[in-house]
PyMOL Python script that loads the backbone (N, CA, C, O; Angstrom):
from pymol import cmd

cmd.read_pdbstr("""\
ATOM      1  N   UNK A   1       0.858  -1.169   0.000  1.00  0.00           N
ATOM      2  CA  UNK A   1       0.000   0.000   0.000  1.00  0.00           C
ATOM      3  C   UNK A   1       0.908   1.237   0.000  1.00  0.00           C
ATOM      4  O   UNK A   1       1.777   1.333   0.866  1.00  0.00           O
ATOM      5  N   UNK A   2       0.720   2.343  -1.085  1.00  0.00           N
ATOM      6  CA  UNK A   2       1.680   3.448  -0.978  1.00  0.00           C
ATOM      7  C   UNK A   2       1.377   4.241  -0.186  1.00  0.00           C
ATOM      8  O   UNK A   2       0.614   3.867   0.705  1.00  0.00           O
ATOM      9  N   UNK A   3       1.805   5.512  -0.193  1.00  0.00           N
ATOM     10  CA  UNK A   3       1.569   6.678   0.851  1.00  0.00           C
ATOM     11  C   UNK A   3       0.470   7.337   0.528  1.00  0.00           C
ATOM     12  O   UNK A   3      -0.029   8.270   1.158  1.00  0.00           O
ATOM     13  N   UNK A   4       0.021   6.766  -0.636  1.00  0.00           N
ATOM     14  CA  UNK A   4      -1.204   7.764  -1.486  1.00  0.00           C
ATOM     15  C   UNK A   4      -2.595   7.068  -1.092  1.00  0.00           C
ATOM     16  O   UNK A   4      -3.723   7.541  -0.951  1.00  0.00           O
ATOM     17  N   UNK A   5      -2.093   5.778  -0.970  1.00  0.00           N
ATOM     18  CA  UNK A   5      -3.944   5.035  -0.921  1.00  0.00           C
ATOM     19  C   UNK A   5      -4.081   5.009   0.404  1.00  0.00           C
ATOM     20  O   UNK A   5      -3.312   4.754   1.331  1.00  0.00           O
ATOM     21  N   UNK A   6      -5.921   5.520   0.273  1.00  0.00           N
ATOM     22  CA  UNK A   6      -6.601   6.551   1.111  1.00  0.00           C
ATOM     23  C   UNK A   6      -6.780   4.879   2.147  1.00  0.00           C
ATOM     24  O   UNK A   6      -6.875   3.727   1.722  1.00  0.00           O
ATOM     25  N   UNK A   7      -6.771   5.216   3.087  1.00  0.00           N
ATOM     26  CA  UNK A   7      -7.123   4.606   4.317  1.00  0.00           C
ATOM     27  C   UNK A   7      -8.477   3.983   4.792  1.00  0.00           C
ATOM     28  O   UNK A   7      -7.643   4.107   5.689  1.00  0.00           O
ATOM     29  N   UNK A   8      -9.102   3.704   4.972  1.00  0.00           N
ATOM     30  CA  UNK A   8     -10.583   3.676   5.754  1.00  0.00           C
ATOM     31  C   UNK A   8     -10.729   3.023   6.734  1.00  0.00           C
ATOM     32  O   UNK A   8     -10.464   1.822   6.667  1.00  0.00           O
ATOM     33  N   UNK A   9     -11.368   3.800   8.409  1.00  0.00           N
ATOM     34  CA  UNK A   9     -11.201   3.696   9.809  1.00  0.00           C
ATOM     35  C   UNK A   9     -12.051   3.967   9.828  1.00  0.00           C
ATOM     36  O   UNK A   9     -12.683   4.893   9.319  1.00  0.00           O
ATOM     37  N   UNK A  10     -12.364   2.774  10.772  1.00  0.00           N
ATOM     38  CA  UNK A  10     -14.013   2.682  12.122  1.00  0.00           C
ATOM     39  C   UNK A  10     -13.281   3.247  13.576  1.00  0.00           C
ATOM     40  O   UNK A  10     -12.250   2.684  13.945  1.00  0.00           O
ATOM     41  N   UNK A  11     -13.680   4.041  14.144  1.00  0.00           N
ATOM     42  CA  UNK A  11     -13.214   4.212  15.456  1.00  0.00           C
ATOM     43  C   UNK A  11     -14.300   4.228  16.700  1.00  0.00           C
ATOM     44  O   UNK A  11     -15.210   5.057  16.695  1.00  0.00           O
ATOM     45  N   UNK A  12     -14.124   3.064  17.990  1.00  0.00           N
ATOM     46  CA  UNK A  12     -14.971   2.832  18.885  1.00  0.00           C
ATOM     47  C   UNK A  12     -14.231   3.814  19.925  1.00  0.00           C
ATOM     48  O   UNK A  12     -13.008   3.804  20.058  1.00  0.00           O
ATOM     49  N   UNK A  13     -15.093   4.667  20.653  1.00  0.00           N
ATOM     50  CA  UNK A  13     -15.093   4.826  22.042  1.00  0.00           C
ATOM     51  C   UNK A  13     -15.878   5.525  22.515  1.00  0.00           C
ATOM     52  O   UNK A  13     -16.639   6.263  21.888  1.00  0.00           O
ATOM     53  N   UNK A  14     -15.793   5.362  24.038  1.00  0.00           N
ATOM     54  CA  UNK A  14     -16.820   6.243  24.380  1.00  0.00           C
ATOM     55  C   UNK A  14     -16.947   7.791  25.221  1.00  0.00           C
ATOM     56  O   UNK A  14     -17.649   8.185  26.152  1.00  0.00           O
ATOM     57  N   UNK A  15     -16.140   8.267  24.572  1.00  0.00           N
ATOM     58  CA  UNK A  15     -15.838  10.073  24.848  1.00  0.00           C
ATOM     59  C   UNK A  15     -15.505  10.710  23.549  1.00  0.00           C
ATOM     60  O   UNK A  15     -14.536  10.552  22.806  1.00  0.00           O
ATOM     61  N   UNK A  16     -16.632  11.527  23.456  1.00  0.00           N
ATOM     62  CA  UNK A  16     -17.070  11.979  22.384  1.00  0.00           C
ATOM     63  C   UNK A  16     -15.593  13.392  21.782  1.00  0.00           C
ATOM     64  O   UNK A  16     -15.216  13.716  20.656  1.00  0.00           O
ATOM     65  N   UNK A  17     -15.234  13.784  22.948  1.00  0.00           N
ATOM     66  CA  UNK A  17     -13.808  14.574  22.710  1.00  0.00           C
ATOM     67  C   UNK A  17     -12.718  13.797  21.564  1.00  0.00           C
ATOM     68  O   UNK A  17     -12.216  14.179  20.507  1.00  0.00           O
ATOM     69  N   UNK A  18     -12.619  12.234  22.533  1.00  0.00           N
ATOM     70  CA  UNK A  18     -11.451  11.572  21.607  1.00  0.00           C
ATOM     71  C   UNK A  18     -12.322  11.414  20.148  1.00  0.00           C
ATOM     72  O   UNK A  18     -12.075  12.325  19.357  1.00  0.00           O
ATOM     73  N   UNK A  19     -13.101  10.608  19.770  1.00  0.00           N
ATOM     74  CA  UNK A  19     -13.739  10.577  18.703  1.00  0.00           C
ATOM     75  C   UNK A  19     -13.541  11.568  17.629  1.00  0.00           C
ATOM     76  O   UNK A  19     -13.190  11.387  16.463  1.00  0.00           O
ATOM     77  N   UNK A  20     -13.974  13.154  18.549  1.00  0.00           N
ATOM     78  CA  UNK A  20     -13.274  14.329  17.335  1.00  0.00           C
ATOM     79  C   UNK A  20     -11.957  14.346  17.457  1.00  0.00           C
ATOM     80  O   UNK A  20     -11.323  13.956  16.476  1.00  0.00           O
ATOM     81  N   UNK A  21     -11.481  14.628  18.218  1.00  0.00           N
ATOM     82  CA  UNK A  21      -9.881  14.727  17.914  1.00  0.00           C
ATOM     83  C   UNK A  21      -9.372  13.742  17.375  1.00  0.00           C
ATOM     84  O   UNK A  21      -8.174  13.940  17.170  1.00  0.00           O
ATOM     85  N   UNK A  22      -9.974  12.045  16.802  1.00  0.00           N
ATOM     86  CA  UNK A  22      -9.284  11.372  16.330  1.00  0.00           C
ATOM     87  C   UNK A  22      -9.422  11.669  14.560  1.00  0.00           C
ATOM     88  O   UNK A  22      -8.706  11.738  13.561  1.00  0.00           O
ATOM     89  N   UNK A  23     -10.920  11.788  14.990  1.00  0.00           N
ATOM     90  CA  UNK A  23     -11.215  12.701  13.358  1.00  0.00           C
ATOM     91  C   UNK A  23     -10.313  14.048  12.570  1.00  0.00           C
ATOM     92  O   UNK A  23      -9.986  14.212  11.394  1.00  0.00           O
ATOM     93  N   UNK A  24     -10.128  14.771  13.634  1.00  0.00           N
ATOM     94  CA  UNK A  24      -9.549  15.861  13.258  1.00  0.00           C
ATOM     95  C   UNK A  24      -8.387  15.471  12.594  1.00  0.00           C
ATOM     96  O   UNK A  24      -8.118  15.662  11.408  1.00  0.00           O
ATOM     97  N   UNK A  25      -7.535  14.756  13.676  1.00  0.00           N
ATOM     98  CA  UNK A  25      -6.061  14.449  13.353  1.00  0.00           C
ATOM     99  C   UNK A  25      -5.789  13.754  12.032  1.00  0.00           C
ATOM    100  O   UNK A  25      -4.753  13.638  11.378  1.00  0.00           O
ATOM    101  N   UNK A  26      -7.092  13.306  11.823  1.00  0.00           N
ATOM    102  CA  UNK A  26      -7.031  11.982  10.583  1.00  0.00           C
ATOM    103  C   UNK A  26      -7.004  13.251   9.193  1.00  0.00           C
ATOM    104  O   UNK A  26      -6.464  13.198   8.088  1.00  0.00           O
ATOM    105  N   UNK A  27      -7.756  14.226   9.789  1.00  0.00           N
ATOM    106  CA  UNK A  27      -8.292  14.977   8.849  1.00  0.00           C
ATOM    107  C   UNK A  27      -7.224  15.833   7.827  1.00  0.00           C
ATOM    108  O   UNK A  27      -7.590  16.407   6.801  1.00  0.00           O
ATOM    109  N   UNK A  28      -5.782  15.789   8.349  1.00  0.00           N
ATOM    110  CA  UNK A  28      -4.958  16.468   8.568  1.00  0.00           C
ATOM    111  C   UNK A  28      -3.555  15.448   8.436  1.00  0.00           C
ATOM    112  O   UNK A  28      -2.431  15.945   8.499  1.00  0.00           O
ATOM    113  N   UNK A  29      -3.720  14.304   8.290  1.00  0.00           N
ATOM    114  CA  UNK A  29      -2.793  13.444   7.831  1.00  0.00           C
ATOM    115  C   UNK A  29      -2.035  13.739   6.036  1.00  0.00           C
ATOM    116  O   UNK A  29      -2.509  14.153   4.978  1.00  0.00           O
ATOM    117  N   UNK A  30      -1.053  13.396   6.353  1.00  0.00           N
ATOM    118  CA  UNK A  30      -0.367  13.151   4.915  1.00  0.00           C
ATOM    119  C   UNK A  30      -0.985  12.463   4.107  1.00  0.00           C
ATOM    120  O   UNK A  30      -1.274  13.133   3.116  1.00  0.00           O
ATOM    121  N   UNK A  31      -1.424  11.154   4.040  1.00  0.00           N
ATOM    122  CA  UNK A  31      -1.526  10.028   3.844  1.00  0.00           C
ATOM    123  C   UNK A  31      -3.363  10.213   4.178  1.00  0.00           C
ATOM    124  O   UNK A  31      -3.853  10.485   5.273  1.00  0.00           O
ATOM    125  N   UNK A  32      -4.208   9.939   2.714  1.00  0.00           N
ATOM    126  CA  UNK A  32      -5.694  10.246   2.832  1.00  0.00           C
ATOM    127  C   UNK A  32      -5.772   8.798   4.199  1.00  0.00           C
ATOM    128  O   UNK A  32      -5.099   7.769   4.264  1.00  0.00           O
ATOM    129  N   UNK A  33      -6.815   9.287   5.068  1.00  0.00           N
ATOM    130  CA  UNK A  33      -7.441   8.834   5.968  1.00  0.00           C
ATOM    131  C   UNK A  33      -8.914   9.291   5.891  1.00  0.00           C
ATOM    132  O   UNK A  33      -9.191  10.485   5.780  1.00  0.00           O
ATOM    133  N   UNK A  34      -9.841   8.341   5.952  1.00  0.00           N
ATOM    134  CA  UNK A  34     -11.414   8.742   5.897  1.00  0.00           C
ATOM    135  C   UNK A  34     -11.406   7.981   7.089  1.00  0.00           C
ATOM    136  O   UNK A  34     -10.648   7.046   7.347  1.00  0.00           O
ATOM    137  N   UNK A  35     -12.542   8.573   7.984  1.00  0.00           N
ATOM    138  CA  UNK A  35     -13.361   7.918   9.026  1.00  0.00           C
ATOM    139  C   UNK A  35     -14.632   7.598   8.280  1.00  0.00           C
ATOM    140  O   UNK A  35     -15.301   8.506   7.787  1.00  0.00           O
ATOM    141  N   UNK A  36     -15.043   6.110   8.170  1.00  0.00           N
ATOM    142  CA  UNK A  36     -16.104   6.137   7.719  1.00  0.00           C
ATOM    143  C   UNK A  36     -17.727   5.507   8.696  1.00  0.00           C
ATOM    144  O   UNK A  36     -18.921   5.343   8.443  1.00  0.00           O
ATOM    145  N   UNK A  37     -16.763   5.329   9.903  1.00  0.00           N
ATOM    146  CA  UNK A  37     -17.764   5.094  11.216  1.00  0.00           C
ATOM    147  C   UNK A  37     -17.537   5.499  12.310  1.00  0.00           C
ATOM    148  O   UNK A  37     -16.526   4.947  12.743  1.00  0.00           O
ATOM    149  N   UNK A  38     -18.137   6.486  13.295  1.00  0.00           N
ATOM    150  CA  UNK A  38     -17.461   6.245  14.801  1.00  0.00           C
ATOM    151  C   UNK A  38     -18.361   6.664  15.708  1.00  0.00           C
ATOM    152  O   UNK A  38     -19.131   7.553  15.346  1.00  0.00           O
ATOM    153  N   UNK A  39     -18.459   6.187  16.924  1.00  0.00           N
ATOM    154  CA  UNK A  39     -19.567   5.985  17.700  1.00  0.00           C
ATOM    155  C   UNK A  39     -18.735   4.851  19.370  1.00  0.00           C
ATOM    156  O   UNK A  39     -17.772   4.084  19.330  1.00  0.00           O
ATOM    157  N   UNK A  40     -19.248   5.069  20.076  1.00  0.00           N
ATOM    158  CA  UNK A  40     -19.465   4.700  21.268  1.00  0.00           C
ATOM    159  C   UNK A  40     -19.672   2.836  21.526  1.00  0.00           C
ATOM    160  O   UNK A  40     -19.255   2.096  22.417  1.00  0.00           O
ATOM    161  N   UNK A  41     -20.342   2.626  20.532  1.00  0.00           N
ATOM    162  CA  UNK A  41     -20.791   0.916  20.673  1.00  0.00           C
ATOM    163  C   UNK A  41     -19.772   0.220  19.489  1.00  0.00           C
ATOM    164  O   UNK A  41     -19.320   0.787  18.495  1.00  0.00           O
ATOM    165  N   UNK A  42     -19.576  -1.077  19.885  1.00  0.00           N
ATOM    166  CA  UNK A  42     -18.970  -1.687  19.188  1.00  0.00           C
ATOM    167  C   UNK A  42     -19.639  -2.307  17.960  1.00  0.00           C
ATOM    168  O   UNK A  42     -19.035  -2.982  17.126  1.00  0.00           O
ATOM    169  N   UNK A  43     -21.074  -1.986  17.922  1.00  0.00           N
ATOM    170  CA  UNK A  43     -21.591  -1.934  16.751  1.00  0.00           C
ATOM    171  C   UNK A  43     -20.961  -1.405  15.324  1.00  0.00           C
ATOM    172  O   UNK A  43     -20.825  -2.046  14.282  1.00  0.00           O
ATOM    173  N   UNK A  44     -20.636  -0.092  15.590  1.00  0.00           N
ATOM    174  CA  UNK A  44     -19.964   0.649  14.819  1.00  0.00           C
ATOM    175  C   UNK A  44     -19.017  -0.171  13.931  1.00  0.00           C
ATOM    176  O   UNK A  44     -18.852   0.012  12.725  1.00  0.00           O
ATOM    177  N   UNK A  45     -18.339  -1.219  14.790  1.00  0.00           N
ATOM    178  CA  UNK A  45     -16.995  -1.850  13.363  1.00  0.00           C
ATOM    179  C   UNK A  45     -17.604  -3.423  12.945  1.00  0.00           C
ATOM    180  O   UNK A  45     -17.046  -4.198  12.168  1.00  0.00           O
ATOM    181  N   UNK A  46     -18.703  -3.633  13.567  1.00  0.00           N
ATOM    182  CA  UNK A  46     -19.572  -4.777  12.875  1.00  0.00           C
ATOM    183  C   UNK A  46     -20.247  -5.093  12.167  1.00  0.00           C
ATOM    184  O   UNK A  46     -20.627  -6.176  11.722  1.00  0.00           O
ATOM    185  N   UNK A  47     -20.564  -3.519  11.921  1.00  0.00           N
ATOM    186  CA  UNK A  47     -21.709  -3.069  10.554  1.00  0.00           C
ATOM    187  C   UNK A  47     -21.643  -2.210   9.497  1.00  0.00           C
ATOM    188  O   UNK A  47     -20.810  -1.306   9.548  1.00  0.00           O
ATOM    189  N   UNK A  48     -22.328  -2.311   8.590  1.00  0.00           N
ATOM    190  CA  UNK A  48     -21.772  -0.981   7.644  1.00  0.00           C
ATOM    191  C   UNK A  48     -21.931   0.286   7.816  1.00  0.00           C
ATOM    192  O   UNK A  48     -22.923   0.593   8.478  1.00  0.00           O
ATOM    193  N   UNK A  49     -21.149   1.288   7.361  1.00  0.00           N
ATOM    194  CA  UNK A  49     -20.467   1.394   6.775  1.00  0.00           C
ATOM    195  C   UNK A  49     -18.683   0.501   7.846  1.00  0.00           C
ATOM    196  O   UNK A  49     -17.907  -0.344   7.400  1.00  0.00           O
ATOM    197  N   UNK A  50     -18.673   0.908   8.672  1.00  0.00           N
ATOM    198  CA  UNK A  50     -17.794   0.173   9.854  1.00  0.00           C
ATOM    199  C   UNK A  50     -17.334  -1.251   9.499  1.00  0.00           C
ATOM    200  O   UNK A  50     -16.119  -1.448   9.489  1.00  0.00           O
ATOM    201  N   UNK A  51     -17.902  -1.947   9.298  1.00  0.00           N
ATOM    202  CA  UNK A  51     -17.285  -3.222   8.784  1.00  0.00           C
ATOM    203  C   UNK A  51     -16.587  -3.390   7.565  1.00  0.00           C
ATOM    204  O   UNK A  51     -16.081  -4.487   7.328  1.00  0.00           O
ATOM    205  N   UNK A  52     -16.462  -2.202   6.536  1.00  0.00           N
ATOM    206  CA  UNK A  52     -15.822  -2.463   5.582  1.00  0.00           C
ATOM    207  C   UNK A  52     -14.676  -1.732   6.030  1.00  0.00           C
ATOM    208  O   UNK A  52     -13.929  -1.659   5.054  1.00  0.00           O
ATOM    209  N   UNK A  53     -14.249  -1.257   6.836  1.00  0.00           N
ATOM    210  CA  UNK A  53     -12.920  -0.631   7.123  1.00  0.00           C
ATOM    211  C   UNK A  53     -11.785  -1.217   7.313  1.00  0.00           C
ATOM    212  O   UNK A  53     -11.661  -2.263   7.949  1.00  0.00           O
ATOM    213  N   UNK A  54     -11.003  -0.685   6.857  1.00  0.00           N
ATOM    214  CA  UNK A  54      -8.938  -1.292   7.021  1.00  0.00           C
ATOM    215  C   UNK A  54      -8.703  -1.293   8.031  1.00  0.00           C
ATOM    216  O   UNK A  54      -7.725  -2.005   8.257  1.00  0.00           O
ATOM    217  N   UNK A  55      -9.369  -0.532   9.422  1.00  0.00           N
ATOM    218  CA  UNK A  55      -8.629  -0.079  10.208  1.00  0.00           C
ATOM    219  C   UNK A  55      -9.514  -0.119  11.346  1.00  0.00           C
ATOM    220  O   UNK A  55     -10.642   0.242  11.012  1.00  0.00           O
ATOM    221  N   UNK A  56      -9.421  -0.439  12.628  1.00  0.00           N
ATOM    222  CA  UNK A  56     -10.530  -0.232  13.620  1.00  0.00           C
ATOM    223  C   UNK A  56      -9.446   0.461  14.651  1.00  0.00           C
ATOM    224  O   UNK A  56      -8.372  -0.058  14.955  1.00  0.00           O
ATOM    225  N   UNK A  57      -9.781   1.342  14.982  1.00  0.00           N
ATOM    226  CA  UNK A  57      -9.147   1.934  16.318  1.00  0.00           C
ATOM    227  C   UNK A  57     -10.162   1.620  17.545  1.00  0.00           C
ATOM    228  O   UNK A  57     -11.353   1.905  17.426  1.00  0.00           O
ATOM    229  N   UNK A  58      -9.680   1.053  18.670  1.00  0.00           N
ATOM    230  CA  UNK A  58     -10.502   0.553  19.800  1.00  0.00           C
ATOM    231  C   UNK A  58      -9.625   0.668  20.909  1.00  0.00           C
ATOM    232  O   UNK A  58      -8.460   0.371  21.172  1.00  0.00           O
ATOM    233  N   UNK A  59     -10.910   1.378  21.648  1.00  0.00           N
ATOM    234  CA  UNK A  59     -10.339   1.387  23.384  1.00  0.00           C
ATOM    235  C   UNK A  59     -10.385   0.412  23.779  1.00  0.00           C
ATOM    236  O   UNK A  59     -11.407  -0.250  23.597  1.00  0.00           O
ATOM    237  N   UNK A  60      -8.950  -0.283  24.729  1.00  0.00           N
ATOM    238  CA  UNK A  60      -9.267  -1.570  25.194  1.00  0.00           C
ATOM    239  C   UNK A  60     -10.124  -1.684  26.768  1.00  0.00           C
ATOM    240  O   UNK A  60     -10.710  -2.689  27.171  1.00  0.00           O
ATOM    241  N   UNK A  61      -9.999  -0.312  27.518  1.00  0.00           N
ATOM    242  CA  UNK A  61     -10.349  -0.066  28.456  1.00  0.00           C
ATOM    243  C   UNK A  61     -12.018  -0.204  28.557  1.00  0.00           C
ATOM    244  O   UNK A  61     -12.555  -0.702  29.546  1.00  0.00           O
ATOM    245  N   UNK A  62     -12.603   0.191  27.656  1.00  0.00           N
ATOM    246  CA  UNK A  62     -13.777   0.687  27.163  1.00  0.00           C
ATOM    247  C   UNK A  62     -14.185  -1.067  26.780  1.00  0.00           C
ATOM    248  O   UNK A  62     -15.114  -1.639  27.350  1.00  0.00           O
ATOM    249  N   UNK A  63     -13.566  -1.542  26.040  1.00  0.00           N
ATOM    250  CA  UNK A  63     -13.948  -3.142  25.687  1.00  0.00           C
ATOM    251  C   UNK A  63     -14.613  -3.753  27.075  1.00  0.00           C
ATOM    252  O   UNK A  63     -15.776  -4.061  27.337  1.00  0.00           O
ATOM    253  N   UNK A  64     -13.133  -3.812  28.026  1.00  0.00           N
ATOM    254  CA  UNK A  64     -12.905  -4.714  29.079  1.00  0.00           C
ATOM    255  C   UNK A  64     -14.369  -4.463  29.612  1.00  0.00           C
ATOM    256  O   UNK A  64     -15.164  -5.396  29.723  1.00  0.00           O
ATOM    257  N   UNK A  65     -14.657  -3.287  29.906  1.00  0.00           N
ATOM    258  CA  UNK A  65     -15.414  -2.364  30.614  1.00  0.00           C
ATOM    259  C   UNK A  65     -17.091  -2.876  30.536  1.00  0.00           C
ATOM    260  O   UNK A  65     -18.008  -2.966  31.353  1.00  0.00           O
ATOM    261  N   UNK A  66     -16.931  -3.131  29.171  1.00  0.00           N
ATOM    262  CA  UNK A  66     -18.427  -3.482  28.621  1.00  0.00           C
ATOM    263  C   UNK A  66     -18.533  -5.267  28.066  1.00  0.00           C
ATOM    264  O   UNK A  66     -19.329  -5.778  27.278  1.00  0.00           O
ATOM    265  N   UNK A  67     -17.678  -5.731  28.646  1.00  0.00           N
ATOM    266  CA  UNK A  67     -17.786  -7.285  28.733  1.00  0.00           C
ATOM    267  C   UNK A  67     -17.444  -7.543  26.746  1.00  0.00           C
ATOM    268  O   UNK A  67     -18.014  -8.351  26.012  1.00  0.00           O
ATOM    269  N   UNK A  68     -16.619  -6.786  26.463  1.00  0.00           N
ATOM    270  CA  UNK A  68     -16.546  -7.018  24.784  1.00  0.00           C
ATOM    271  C   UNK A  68     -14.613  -6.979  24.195  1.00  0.00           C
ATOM    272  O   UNK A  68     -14.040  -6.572  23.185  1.00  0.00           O
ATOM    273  N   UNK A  69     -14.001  -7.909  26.000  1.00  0.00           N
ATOM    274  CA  UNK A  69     -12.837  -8.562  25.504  1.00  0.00           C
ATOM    275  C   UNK A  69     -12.591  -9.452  24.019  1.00  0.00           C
ATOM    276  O   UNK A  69     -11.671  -9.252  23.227  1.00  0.00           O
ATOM    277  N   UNK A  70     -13.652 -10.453  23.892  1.00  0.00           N
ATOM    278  CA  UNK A  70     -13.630 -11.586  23.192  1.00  0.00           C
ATOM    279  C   UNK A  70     -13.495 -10.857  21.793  1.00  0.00           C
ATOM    280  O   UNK A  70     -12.808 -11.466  20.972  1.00  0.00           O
ATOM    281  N   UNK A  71     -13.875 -10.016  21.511  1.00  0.00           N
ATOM    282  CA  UNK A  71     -14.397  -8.995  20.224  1.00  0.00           C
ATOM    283  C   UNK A  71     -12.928  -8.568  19.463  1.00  0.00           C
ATOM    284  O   UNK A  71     -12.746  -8.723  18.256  1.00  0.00           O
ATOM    285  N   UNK A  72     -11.885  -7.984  20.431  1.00  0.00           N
ATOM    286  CA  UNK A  72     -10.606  -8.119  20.155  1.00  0.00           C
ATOM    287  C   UNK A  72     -10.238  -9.003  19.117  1.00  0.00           C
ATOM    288  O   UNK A  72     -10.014  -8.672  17.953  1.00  0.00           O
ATOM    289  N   UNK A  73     -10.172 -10.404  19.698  1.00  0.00           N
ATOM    290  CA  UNK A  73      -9.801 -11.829  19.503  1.00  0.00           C
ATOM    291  C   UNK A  73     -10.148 -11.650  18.071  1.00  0.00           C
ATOM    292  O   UNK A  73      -9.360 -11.689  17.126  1.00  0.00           O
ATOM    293  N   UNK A  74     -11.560 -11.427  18.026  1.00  0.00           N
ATOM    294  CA  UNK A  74     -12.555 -11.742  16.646  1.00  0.00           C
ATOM    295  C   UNK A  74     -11.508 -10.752  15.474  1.00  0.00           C
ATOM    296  O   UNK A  74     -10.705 -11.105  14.610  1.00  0.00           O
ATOM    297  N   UNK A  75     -11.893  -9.635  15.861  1.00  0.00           N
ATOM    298  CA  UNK A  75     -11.072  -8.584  15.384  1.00  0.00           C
ATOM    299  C   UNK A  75      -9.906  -9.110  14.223  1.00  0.00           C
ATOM    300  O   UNK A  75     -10.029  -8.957  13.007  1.00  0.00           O
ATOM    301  N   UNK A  76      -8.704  -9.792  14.946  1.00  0.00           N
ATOM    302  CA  UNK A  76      -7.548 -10.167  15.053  1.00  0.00           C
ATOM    303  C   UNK A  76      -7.676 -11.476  13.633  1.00  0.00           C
ATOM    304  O   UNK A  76      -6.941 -11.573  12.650  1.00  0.00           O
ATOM    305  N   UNK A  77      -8.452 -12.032  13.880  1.00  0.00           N
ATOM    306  CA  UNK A  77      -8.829 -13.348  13.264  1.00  0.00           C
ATOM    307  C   UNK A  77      -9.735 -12.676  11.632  1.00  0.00           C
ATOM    308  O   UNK A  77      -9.798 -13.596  10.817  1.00  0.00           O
ATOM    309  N   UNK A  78     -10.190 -11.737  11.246  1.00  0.00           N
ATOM    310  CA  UNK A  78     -10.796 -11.143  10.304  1.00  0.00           C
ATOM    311  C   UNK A  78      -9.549 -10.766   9.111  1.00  0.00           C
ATOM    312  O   UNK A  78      -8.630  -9.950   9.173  1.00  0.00           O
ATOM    313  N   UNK A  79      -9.911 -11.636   8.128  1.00  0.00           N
ATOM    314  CA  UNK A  79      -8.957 -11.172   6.650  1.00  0.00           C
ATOM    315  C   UNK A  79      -8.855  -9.353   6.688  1.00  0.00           C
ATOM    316  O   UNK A  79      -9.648  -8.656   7.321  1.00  0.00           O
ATOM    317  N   UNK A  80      -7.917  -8.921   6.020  1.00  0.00           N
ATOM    318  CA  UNK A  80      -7.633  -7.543   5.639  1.00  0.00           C
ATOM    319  C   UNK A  80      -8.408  -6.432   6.593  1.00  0.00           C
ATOM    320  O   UNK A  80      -9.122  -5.472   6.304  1.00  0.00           O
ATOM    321  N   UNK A  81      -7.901  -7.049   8.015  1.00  0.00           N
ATOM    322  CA  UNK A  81      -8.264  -5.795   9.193  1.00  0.00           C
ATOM    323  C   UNK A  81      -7.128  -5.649   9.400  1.00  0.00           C
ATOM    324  O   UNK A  81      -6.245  -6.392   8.969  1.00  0.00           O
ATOM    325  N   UNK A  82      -6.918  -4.397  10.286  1.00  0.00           N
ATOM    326  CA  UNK A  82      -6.244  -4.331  11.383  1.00  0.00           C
ATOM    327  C   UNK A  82      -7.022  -3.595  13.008  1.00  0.00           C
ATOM    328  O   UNK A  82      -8.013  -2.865  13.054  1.00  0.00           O
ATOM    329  N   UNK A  83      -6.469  -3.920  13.782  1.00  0.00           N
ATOM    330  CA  UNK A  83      -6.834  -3.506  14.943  1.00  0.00           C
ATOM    331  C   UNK A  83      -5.917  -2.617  15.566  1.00  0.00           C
ATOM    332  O   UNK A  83      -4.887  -3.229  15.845  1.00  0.00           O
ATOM    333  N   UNK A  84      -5.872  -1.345  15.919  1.00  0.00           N
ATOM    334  CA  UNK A  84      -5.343   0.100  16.683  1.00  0.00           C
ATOM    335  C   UNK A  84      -5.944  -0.227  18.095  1.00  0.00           C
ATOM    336  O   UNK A  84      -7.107  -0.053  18.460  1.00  0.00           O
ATOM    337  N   UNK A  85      -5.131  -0.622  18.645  1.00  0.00           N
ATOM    338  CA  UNK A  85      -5.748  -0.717  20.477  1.00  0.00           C
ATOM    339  C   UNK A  85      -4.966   0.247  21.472  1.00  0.00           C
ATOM    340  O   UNK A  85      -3.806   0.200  21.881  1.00  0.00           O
ATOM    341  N   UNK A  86      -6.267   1.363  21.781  1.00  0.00           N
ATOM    342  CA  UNK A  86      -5.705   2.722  22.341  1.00  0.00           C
ATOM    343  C   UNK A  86      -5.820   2.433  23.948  1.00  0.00           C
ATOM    344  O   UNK A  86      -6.588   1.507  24.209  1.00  0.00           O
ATOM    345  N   UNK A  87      -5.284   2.968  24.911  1.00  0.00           N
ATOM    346  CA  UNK A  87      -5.257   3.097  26.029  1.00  0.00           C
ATOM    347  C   UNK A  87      -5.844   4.112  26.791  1.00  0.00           C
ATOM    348  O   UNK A  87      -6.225   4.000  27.956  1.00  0.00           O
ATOM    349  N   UNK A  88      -5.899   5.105  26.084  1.00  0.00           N
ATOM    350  CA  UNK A  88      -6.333   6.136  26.565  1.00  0.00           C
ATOM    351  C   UNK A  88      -7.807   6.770  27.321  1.00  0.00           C
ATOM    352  O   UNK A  88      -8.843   6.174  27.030  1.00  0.00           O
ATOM    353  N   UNK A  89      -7.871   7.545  27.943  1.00  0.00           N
ATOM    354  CA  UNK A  89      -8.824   8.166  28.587  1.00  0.00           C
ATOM    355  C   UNK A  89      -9.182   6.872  29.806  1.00  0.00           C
ATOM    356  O   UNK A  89     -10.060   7.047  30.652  1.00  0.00           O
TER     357      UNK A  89
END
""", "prot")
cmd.dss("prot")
cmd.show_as("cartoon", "prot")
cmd.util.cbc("prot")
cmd.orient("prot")
């Protein structure tokens, strides 16, 4: 994948601050980045538009939190994903 082809990211969490600022930052990348889902529930990277994404950024804190460890796992095991596991907030 070069520096040119555009990206596409689902991002889960649940503070609506990080959500924009993850948007923003994306917004503002070198390298095209689209958010094409983001929301609070882990719905968001299971469904469309969210499930067709390259990229899932996920709080692991926020997982643990809401009994949706196993989801990780799943994550991990899915052809042409990747998983971003943030720590934060």
């Amino acid at each position: 994948m070069s520096d040119s082809t555009p990206v596409s990211v689902v991002v889960v969490d649940d503070h609506p601050a990080i959500l924009s600022g993850i948007e923003a930052w994306y917004a503002v990348s070198r390298r095209p980045i689209t958010v094409v889902a983001a929301g609070s529930s882990v719905q968001e990277a299971w469904t469309a538009p969210g499930s067709t994404a390259d990229v899932v950024v996920w709080k692991t804190r926020y997982a643990v939190r809401s009994g949706l460890e196993g989801a990780v796992d799943e994550f991990a095991h899915r052809p042409a994903r990747d998983a971003l596991l943030s720590q934060a907030g």
